[in-house]
N, C-alpha and C positions, 0 to 999 in steps of 0.2 A: 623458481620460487623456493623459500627458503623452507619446507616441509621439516618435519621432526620423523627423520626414518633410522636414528639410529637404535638399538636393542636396549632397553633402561635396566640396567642391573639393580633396581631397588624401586621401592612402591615411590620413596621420596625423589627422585630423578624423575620419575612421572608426573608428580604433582605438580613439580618445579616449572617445566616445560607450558602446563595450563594454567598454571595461576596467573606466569608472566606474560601469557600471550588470550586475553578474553577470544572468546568466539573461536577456539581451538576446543575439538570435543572428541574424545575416544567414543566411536560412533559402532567400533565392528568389533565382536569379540574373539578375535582371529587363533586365538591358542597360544602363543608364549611367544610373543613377541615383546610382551610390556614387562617381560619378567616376574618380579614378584608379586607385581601388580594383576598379573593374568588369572591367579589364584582367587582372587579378592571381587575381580571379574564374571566369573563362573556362576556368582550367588548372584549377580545383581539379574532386573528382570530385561525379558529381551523378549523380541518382536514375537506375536504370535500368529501373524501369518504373513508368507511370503519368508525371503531367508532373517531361518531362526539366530543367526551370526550377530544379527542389528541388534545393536542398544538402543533399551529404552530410555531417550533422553529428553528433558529430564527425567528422571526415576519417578515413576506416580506412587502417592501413599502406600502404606501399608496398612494403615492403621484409620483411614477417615477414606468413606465412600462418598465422600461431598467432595473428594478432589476433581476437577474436571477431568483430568487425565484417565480419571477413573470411572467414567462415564463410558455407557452402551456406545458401538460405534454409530447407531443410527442418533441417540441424541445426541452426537457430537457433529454431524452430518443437518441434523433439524436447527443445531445451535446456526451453523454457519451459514443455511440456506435463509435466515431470515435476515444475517448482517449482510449477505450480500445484496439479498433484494434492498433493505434499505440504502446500500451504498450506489446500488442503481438506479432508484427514484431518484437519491439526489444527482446523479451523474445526468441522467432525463432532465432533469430541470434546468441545464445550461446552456445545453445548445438548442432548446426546443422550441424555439423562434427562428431557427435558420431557415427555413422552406418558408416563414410568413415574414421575413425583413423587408424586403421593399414594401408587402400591403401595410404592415405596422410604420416605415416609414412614412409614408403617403399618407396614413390618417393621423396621425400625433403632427407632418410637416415639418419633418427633422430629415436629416441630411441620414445618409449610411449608416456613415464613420461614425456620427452623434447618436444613432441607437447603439452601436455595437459597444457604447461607455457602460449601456445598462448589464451588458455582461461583464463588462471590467468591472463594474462595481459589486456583482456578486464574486466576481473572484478575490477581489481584494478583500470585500470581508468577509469571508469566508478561509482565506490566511489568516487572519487578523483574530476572529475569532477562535480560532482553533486553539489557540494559546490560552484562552479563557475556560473552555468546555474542558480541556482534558486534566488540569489537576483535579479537577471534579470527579472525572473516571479513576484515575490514580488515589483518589482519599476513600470515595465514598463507591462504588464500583462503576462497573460497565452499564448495568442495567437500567438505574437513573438516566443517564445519559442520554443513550436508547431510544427508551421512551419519550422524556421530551423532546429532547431533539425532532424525531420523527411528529410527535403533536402537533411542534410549531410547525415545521415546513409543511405540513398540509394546512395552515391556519393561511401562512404568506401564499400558500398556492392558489388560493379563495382570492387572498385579496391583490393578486395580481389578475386573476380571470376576472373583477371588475374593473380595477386602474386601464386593462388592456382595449376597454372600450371608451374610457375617460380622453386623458392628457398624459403628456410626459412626464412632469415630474412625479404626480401620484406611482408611476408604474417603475421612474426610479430608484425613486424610495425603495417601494415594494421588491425592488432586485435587489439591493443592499441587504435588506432586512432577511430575504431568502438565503443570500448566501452567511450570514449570522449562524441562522437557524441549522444549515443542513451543514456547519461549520464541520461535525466530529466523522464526517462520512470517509478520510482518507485518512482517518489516523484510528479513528477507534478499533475497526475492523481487522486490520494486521494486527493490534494488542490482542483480539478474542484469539484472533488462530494461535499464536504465542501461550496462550491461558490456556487453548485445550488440544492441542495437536504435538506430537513428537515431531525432535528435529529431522527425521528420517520424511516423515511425510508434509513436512510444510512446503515443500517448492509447491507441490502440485496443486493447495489448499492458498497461497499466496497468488498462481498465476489464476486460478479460477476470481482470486477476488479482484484483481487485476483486468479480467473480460469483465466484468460487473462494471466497475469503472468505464473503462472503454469502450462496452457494449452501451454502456447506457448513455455513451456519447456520441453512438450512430445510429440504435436502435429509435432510441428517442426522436430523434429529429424526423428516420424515416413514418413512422408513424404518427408521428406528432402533424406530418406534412398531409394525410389521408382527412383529418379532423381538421386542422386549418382551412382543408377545399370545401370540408362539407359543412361544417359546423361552425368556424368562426377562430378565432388566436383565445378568447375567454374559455371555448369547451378544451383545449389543449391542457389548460391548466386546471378546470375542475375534473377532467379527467381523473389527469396525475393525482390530486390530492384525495379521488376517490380509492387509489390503488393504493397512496398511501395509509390511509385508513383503515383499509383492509390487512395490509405487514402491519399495522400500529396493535392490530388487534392480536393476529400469530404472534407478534416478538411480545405480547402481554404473556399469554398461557403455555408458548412454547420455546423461550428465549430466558432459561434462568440466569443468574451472578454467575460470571466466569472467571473473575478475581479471585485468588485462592493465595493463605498467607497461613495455611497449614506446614506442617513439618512431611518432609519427603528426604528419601536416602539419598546419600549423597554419591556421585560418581567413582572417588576415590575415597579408597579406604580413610578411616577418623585420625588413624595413626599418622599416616602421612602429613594429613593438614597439620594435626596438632605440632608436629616436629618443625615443618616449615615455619607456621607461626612464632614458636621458640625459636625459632633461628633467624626471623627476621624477614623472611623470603615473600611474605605476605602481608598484604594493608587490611586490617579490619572494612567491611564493606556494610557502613548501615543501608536498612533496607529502603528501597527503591519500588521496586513492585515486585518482589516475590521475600519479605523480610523472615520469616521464619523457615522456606521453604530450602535458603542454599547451607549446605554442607550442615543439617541437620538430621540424625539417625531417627526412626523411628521407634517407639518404645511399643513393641508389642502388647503390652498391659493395658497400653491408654486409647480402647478402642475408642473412636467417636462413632455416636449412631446417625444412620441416616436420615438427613432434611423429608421432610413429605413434600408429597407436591407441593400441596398450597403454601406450605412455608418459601416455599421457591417461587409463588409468585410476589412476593413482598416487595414495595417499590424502591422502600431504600431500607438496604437490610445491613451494608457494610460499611463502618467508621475508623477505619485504619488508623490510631492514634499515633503511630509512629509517625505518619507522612506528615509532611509540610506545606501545606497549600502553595505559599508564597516559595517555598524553594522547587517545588514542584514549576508552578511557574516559571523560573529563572531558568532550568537546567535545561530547555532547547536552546535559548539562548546562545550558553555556554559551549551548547553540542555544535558552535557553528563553527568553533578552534578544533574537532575532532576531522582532520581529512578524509576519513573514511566515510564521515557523515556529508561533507560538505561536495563528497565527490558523487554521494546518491543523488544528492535534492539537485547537483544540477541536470544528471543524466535524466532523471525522474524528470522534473520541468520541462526540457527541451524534448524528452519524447512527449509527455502529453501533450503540451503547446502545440503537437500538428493539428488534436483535436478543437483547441479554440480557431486555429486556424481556419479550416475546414468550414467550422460550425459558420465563421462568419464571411466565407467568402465564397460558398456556394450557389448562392442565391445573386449574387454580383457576376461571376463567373457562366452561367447555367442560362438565368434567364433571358437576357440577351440575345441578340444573333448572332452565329448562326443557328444556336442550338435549339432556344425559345423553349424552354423546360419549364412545367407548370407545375405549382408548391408541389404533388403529389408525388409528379416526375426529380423533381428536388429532393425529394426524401426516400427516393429508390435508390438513389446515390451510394446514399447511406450504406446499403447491404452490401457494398463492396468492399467500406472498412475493416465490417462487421468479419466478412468471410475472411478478411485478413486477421483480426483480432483473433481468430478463433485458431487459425494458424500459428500464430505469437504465444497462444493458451498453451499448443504442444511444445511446439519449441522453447519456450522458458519456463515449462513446467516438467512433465515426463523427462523431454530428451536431456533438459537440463541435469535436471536429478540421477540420472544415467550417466552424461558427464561427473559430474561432484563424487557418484558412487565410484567409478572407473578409477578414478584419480585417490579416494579412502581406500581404496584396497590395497592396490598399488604404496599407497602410504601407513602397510602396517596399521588398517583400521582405522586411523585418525583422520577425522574430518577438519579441515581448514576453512574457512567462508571463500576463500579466494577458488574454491577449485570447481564454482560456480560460473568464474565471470570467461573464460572459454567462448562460451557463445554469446557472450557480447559483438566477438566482431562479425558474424552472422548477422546481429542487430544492425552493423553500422552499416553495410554493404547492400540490404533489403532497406535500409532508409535513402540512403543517396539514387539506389536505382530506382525508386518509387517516384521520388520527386523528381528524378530526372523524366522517366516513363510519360509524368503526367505535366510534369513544365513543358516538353516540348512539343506533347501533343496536342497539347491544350492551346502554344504558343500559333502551330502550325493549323491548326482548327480541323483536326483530322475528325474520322468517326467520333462519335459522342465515348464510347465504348472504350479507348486507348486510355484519356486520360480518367476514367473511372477504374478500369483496371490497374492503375498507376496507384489510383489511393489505396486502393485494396495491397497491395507488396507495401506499399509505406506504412498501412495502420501494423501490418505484421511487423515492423523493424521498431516502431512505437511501441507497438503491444508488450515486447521482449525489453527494450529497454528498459521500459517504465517497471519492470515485474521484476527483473534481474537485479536493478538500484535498491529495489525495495528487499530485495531478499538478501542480498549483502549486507544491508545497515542492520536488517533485524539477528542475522547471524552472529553478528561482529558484536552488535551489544543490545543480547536478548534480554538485559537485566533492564532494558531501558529502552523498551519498546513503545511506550507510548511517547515520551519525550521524544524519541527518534525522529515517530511519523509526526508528529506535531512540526518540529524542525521540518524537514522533508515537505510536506506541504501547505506548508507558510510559503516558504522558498518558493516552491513549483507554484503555486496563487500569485506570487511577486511577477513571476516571469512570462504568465500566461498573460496576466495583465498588459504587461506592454504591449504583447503580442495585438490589444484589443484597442490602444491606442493608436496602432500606427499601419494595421494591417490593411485596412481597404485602399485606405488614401495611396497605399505604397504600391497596392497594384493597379489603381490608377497611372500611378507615376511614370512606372520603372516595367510595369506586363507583370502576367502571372510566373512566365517562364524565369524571369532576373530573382523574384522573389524566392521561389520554391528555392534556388537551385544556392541563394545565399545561407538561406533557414539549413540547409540540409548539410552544407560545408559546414557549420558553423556545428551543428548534431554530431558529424564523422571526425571533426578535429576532437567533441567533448570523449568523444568514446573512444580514440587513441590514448589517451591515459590510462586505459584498460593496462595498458602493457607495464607502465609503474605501479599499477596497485596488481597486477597478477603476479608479478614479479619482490616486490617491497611489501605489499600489504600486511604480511605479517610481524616486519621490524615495526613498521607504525602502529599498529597494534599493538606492540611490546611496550614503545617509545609513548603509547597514550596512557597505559596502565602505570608504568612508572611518574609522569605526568602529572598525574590526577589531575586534571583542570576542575573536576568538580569539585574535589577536596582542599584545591586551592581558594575558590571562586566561594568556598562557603556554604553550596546547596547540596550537597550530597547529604 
């Protein structure tokens, strides 16, 4: 990998190096390695617990205690426990029909493969939508969002726990309409941890939101399957939108704006930028989501005073006049000629995809003989993802961050986004063995026990890639974090969908063991590319700044 480890004899050789390479960050303030920059270094603030060496990156105000960064660690902690829960009801709301698909098939008199559409059509518009919700986050803030968001999908939760006792297409509908609704659940949530967490501690705050995700795609089901035996496919859902009700209420009193477009110090000295600027070495960069925030000094004189609560509970408090609805819009788009981006949404899609997978081919799989597994016994399944999920949690969270730190040290303090993806091929090796584990034994109709431990190693190689994709993209261009995830899971909605067209019929066809073991080749071919973006990521990088696609294309 192409690292920047040589000694910078001046603050401006510093500067040089990160202007022309986004998502490179002097991360460690190691003592004179950066030359005269190390000076300039000393003042800025840095970690206050755990080693004092880490930069605080970005640098949180000086001047305005409304900055999130500047927030008690427990409100920052309260902030992100209610985005995840919401990112986990809607995660609950996909696959939470898998333990009841045959009885829901038998009473509607629809084929498998024709209910499992009703999930494709929440996934589909729920990509689809997502491109609509988030210039809304990007103008007006997070919190709007939030809110409704979270309102409607407990409104579609209702009205699929009566379609569920109707007909088909009432309850169609009603899954389109859900996945609309619970649209901002995979993009908005990476923008908050971006708004209020340092680059030093987001792996770990990334892979947590991550198991939210993926827990909520096996916790769901296995519980969902307990309420479907006793209560009915309607109490599953008015369940869900009881709980949701309950987050709609915490994310009202305890979920303030995380959008911040105050002024914060900037990394490197004002001199340096300023000189590059005169010299050409840099593109003016209108704001995006942090407009007043990059390479802006703070003026000590100009305290701002602090929000009160109730001013924080305001529903729509932020009008960002700079942003552009309509170019907001455009810029995932765009973001789909950025390789680094295009290389997320696919590892991101094809790891989550094992969870539509799963979700819809359990109950196909399970109920049958030899096994004759009843919806309950179908959603105990589940916990075997889950205890993998949670393994995938450490692994591309902690251990990860251990890696990335290993590799900044070693790199004279500078953090790179690439010196993350390492334990990707951990990722690819715990996918192919999983699906192998559980294709063969599932093929061979061994103990029940073989091919459930099989999902469990595959949700871990899942768990990691899906969290690893995402922590790259937001590394690489944290100026453009919500367009990122928007990009990202549009894409991952595209691809799960097919998955929900053709998945039953195909292990009818071809057996579970042909299926598994194509899906999984297909997984370990996307994650060998690892080795050109471990290796190159950083010239592309270079190669996309000089680029601009966005300042060609009009919406920057």
């Amino acid at each position: 990998m192409a690292y920047h480890t040589t000694t910078a004899e001046s603050g401006d050789e510093i500067a040089a190096v990160f202007q022309a390479a986004p998502g490179t960050e002097i991360l460690y303030d190691t003592g004179t390695e950066h030359g005269a920059t190390s000076q300039h270094l000393h003042t800025l603030q840095h970690a206050r617990k755990g080693d004092s060496h880490i930069l605080l990156v970005p640098q949180p105000s000086l001047t305005n205690p409304n900055d999130p960064l500047c927030w008690p660690e427990l409100k920052k902690w309260v902030t992100l426990a209610n985005g995840v829960w919401y990112s986990f009801n809607g995660a609950v709301t996909g696959p939470i029909m898998a333990a009841g698909m045959i009885p829901l098939s038998e009473h509607f008199g629809q084929s498998l493969q024709k209910l499992t559409y009703s999930n494709g059509a929440t996934l589909i518009c729920q990509g689809v939508a997502t491109t609509v919700w988030m210039p809304f986050a990007v103008k007006y803030g997070r919190r709007p969002v939030y809110l409704l968001s979270n309102l409607l999908m407990g409104v579609a939760c209702i009205w699929l726990g009566v379609a569920s006792t109707k007909t088909y297409t009432p309850f169609l509908i009603g899954r389109a309409f859900l996945g609309i609704f619970e649209a901002p659940i995979e993009s908005i949530v990476p923008s908050t941890i971006t708004d209020v967490f340092f680059l030093h501690d987001r792996g770990e705050k990334v892979s947590i939101y991550g198991l939210s995700v993926l827990g909520g795609n096996e916790i769901g089901p296995m519980l969902s399957a307990f309420i479907i035996q006793s209560l009915g496919m309607n109490w599953a859902f008015y369940i869900v939108a009881m709980v949701i009700a309950t987050n709609l209420l915490t994310m009202f009193f305890f979920m303030p704006e995380t959008k911040f477009t105050g002024a914060r110090p900037p990394i490197l000295p004002a001199s340096s930028e300023q000189n590059l600027e005169k010299a050409g070495s840099t593109k003016h960069i209108e704001s995006l989501e942090i407009s007043k925030a990059a390479g802006v000094t703070d003026d000590p004189q100009e305290m701002v005073r602090q929000g009160s609560y109730v001013q924080s509970l305001a529903f729509w408090g932020r009008n960002d006049p700079e942003v552009s609805l309509i170019k907001t819009f455009l810029r995932p788009f765009v973001l789909l000629a950025y390789p680094t981006v295009l290389w997320s949404c696919v590892i991101y899609g094809l790891a989550l995809g094992w969870n539509v997978i799963l979700g819809s081919t359990i109950a196909q799989l399970f109920a049958p003989p030899p096994y004759l597994f009843s919806e309950s016994a179908q959603g105990l399944i589940f916990l075997s993802p889950f205890v993998g999920s949670l393994v995938g949690t450490y692994l591309c969270g902690p251990f990860a961050d251990f890696v990335a730190d290993w590799y900044t040290k070693r790199n004279h303090g500078i953090r790179e986004p690439e010196m993350r993806l390492p334990t990707c091929f951990i990722a690819a090796a715990l996918t192919f063995l999983g699906a192998l584990m559980s294709g063969l034994s599932y093929h061979y109709k061994t103990h029940w026990s073989a091919p459930v431990v099989g999902f469990g190693v595959l949700s871990t190689g899942g768990q990691m890639g899906a969290t690893l994709a995402m922590s790259y993209a937001l590394d690489c261009h944290k100026e453009l974090s919500v367009e990122l995830m928007v990009t990202i899971a549009s894409l991952k909605s595209v691809i799960a969908w097919i998955w929900t067209w053709v998945i039953n019929d195909w292990v009818i066809k071809d057996g579970a063991l042909t299926v598994f073991m194509v899906v999984a080749t297909v997984n370990v071919v996307a994650y060998m590319s690892t080795f050109y973006f471990y290796y190159r990521g950083k010239a592309i990088r270079v190669w996309l700044h000089q680029a601009d696609f966005l300042g060609r294309a009009g919406v920057r």
